[in-house]
N, C-alpha and C positions, 0 to 999 in steps of 0.2 A: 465402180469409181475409176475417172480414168485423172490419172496424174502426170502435167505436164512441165518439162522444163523446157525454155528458149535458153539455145546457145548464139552465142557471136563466133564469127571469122571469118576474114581473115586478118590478123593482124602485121602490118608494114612497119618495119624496128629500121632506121638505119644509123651506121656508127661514126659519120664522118661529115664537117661539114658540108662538102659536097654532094651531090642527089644523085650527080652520072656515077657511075662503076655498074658492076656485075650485082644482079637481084636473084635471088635465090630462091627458087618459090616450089614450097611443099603441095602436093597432087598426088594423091593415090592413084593416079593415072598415069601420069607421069605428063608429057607434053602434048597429048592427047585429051586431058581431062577438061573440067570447066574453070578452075580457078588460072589453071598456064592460062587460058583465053581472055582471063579478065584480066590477066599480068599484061598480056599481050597488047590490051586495048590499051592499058595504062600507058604502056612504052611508047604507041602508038602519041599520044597527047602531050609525052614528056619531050616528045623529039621536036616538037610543035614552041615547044617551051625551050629550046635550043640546050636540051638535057638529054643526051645520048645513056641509054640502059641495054647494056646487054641482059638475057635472062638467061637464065639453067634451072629445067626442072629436077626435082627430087622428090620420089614416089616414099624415102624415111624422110620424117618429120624432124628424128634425133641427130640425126646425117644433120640436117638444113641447121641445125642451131649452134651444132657442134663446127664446123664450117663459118658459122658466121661468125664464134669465138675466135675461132682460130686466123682471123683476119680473110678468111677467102672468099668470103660474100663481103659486099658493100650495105645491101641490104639485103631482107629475107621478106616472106609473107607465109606464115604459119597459124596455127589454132591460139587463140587469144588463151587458151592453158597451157601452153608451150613458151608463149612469150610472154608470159609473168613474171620470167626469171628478168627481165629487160624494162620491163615496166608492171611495178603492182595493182596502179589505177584502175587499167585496160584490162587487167588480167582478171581481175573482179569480176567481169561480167559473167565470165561462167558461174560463180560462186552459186550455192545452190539457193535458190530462193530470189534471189538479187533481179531478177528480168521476168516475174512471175505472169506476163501476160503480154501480148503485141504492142498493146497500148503503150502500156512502160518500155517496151523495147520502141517502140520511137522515140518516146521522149528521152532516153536514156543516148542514141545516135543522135539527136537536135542537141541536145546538151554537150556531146562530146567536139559534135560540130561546130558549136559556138567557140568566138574568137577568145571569150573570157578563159577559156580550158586549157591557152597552147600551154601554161606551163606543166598544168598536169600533164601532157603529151609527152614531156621530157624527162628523163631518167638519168643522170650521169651524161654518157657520152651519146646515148638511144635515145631516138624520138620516133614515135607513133607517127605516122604519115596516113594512115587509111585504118577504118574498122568497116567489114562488109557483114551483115546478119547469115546466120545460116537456115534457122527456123527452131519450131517444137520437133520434142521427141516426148513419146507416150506411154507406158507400163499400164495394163487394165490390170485391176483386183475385182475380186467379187465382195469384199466387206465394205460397206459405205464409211466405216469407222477409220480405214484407211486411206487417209487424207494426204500424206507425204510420203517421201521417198524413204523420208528416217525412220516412218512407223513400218515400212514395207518392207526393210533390209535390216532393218535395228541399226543400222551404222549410215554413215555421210559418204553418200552417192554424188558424180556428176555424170551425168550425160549428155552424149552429143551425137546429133544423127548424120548419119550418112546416104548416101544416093541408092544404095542395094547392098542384095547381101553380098556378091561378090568384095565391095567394097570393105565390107564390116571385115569379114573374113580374112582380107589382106591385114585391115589393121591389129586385129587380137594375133596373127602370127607374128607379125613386124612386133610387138610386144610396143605399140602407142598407146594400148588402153589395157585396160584389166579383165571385163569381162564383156560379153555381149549378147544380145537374143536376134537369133537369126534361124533359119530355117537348117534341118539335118541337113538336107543335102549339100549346103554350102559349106558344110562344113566334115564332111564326111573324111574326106582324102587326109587333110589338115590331119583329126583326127588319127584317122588308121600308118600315119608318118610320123605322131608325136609330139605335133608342135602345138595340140591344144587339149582341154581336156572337157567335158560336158559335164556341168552340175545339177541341172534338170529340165523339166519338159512341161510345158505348161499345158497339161492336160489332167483330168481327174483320175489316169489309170496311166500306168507305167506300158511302154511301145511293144505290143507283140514281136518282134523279132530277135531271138535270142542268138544267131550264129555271132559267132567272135570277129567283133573288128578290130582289136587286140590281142594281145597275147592274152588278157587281164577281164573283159571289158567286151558286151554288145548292146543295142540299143536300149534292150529289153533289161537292163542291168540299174538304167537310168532312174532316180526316182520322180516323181511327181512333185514339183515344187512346194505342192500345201504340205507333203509330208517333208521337203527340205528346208520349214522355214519361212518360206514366201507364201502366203495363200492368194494365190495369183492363176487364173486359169482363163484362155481363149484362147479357141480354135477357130482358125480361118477358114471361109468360106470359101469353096473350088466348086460353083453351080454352074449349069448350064438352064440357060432360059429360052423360051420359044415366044414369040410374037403373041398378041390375043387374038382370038379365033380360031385356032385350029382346031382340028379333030380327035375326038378319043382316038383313032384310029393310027392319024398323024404321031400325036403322042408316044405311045405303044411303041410307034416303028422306032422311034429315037431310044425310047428307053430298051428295049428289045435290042437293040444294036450299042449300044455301049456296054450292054451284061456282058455280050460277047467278047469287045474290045478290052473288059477288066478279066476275062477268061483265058486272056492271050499268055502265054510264059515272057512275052516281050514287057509286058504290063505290071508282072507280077515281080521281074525283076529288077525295075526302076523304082516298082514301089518300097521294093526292101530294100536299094541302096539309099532311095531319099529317108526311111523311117516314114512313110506318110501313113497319118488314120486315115483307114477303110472306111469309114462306114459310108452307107449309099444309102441315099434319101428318093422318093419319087412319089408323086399323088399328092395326098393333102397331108402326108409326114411330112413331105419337103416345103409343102406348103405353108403349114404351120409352124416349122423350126424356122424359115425366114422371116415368119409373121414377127415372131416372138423376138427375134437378133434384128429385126430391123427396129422395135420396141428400146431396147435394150441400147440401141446405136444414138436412138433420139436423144434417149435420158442421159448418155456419154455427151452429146454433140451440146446439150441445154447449159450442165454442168460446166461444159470449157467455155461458152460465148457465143458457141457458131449458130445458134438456134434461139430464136426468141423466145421467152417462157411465158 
């Protein structure tokens, strides 16, 4: 069962009736990233509109709000659950359940966008000026019985997804969110410095590698999320494919030459910093464990909409 939420952002608060000053805009990136760019374009059409905006990025979210209390943004552009405190309406849309599909997420942006809304756009001294979508984020379980986030966690989950795991990574340090799923190795250093901790591994056997990446604590420490409570398990796919037609022979050479490549100390020591499972597939086992996960992807992909049934 694969279980999705739609999030919204970015949300645009400003506190004054004027539109020019300083725009203060949250990116994990920093002035690099994709949302400074769509501030950018903005400022670009405001100046058009004889509304001069300077911007300044901020890679904290809590920075950007607390800044724009404090009178030193004019306006901000932030995660529509950060700017709840500014406006309840717009803050909703995270709410969990509330945008349970695309469909409703347009209709839910038409409607925001209609001229009938601007006072719900208003809060006090804050008005909404922009809501931009960001997308779904996914959790697979293996029990069909588990249907929501609440039956998965026992408790009231929001999620929101982000671009990679370096991303995610910054955010669970920076302490924007609570918890996250992301790959070891993004998280490894994090980790071994203290600024995060691991609750489980979404696989059906706890991670062969027992050296200490703690004082306390190695991978191998970790438990299996069915045994923490979540009965949640999937493992990513890392295949290599060959063209149709080639030769047993062709074959052989490739698999014959990556045995080697996973025989290397070079190999062996990337794999214990990332935590990755081993196992190697080749012939008609790899053949048949794709058969079977590409099976398994349909009945995911029918389930959300993306597949006609």
């Amino acid at each position: 069962m694969k279980i999705k939420i739609l999030a919204a952002s970015a949300l645009l608060a400003i506190s004054s009736n004027s539109m020019a000053g300083l725009y203060c805009i949250f990116d994990p990136l920093g002035a690099q990233g994709p949302a400074f760019e769509i501030a950018k374009d903005f400022a670009l059409v405001a100046k058009q509109w004889k509304v001069p905006l300077t911007l300044k990025a901020y890679t904290d979210e809590r920075v950007v709000t607390e800044d724009f209390k404090a009178g030193q943004c004019d306006g901000i552009a932030v995660t529509t659950l950060r700017g709840r405190q500014f406006n309840h309406f717009v803050g909703s849309l995270d709410s969990i359940g509330a945008v349970p599909t695309y469909k409703h997420l347009r209709i839910a942006l038409q409607a925001i966008a209609s001229p009938q809304m601007a006072t719900a756009m208003t809060s006090g001294q804050y008005e909404v000026i922009g809501v931009a979508p960001l997308g779904g984020a996914y959790i697979m379980v293996r029990d069909r019985n588990i249907n929501s986030i609440e039956k998965a966690a026992g408790k009231k989950m929001t999620y929101i997804p982000f671009k990679g795991g370096g991303d995610v990574a910054v955010q669970l340090v920076g302490k924007h969110i609570d918890a996250t799923v992301n790959n070891p190795i993004e998280a490894e250093s994090h980790w071994r410095a203290g600024k995060l901790r691991p609750l489980c591994v979404f696989d059906k056997a706890k991670m062969p590698y027992p050296a200490k990446l703690t004082a306390t604590m190695s991978w191998a420490d970790i438990p299996p999320c069915a045994t923490a409570g979540i009965p949640a398990e999937y493992v990513m796919l890392r295949g290599i494919f060959m063209p149709p037609g080639v030769t047993p022979e062709q074959q052989k050479f490739y698999v014959d030459l990556l045995a080697k490549v996973r025989a290397l100390p070079e190999w062996k020591d990337f794999m214990n910093k990332g935590a990755f499972n081993q196992t190697t597939l080749s012939g008609q086992a790899y053949f048949d464990w794709v058969a079977k996960n590409e099976q398994l992807h349909r009945e995911l992909m029918r389930e959300a909409g993306f597949l006609a049934r």
